[in-house]
GUMI-488438 format. One record per residue (C-alpha): residue in one letter; residue number from 1; z, y negated, x negated. Coordinates in Angstrom, 3 decimals, m for minus. Each point is the difference from the previous one (the first is absolute). Layout:
BEGIN
{rest A nr NUM up Z north Y east X}
...
//
This chain:
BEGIN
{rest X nr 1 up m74.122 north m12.699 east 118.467}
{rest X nr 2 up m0.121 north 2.171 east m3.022}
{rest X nr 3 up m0.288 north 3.730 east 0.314}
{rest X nr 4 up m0.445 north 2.017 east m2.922}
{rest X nr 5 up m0.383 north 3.527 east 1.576}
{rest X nr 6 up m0.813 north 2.449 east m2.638}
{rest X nr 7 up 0.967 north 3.430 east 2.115}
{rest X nr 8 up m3.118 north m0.933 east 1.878}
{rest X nr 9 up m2.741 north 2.957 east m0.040}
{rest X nr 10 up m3.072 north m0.471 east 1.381}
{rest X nr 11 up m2.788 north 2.863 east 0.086}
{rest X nr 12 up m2.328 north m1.154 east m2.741}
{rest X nr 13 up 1.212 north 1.481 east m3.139}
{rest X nr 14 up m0.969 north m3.267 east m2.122}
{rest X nr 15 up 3.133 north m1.743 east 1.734}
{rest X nr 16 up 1.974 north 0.904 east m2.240}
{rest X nr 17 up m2.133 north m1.698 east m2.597}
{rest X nr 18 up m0.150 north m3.204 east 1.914}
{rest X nr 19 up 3.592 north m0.390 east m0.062}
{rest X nr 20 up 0.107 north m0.880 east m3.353}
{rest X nr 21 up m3.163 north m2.486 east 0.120}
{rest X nr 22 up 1.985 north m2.933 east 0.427}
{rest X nr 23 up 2.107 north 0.626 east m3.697}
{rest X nr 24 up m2.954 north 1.054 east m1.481}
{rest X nr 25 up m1.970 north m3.468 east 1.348}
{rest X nr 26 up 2.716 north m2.252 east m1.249}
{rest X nr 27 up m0.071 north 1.229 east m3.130}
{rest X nr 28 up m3.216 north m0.586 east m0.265}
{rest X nr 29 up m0.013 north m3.410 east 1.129}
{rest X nr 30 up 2.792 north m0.542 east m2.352}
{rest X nr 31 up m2.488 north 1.203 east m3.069}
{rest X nr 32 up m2.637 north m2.178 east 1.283}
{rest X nr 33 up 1.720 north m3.067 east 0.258}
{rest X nr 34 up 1.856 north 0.723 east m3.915}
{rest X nr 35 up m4.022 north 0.293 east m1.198}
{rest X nr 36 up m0.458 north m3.333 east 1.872}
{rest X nr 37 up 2.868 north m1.319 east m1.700}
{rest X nr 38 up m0.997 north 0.896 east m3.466}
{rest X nr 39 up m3.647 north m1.584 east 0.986}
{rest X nr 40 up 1.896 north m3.496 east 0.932}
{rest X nr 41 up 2.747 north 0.242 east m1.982}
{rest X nr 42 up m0.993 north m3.039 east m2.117}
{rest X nr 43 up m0.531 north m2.424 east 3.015}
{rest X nr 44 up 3.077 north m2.655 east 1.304}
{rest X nr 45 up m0.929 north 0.516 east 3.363}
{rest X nr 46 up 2.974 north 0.977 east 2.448}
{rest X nr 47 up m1.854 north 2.871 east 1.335}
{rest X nr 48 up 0.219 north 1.795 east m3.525}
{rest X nr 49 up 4.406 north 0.005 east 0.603}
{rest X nr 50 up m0.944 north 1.777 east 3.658}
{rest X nr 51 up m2.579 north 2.806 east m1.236}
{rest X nr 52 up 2.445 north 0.549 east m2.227}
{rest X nr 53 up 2.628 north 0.704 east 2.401}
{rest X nr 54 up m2.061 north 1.484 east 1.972}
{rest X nr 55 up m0.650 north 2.688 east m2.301}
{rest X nr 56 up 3.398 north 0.852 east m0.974}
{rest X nr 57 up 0.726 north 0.210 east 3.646}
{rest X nr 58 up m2.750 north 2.242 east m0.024}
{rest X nr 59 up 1.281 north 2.383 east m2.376}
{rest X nr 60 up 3.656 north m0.113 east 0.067}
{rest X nr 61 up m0.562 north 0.827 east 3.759}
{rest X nr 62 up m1.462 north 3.064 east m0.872}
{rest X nr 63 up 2.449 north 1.346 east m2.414}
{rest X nr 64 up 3.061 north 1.155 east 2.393}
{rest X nr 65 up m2.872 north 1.495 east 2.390}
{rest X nr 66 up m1.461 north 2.626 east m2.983}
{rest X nr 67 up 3.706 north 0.241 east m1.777}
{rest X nr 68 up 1.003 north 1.413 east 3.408}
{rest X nr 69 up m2.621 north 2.618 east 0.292}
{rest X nr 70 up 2.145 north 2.602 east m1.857}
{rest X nr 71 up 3.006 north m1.183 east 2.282}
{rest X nr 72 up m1.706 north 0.208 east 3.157}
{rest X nr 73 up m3.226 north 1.753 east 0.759}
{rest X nr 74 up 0.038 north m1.349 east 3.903}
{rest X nr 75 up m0.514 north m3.716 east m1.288}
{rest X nr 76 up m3.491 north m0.921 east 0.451}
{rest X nr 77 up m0.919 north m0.033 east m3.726}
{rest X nr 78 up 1.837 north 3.383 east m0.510}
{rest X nr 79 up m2.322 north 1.601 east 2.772}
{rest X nr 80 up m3.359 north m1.869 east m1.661}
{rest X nr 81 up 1.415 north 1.561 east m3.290}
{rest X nr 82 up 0.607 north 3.634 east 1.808}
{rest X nr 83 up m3.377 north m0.127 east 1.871}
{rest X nr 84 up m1.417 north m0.609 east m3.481}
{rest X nr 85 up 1.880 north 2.812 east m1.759}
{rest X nr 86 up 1.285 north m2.212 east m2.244}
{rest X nr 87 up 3.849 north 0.128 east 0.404}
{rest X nr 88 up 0.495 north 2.226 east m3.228}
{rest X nr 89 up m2.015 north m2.433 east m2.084}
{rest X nr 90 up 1.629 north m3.352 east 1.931}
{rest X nr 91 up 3.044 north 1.681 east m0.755}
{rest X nr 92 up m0.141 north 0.480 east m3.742}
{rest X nr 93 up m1.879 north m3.810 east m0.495}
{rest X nr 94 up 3.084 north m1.327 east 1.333}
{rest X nr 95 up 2.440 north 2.025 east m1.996}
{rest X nr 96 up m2.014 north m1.108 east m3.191}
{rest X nr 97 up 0.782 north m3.977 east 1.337}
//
């Protein structure tokens, strides 16, 4: 069962980072697997179609979870962002977009 509990505290203050890990780690997967792409990109292989779509998985999962931080501040990215002091900045990069 899924549980996405992000009104959980715990008594290390880097929790609050470590909620926002996951976003941050498939975004970076998702850049990773577009610089793989661009490396292959040339080959007929059927495994160049899945990194691919891989990567756009990759990053169009992570858009909603950062346009959200100025939204929401209890989602897991928006506390990563706060724990960062980086909600003013997050803020105005997605006002610019």
């Amino acid at each position: 069962m899924y549980h996405n509990n992000h009104t959980w505290v715990g008594e290390d203050p880097r929790d609050d980072l470590m909620q926002g890990s996951g976003a941050l780690a498939i975004f970076i997967l998702g850049v990773i697997l577009l610089i793989l792409f661009f490396k292959i990109r040339k080959s007929k292989h059927w495994a160049n179609l899945l990194v691919l779509w891989l990567a756009h998985h990759g990053l169009i999962q992570y858009l909603p979870q950062l346009s959200s931080v100025p939204v929401d501040r209890r989602s897991g990215t928006g506390q990563a962002i706060t724990y960062l002091q980086l909600g003013e900045t997050v803020d105005y990069l997605i006002r610019l977009c």
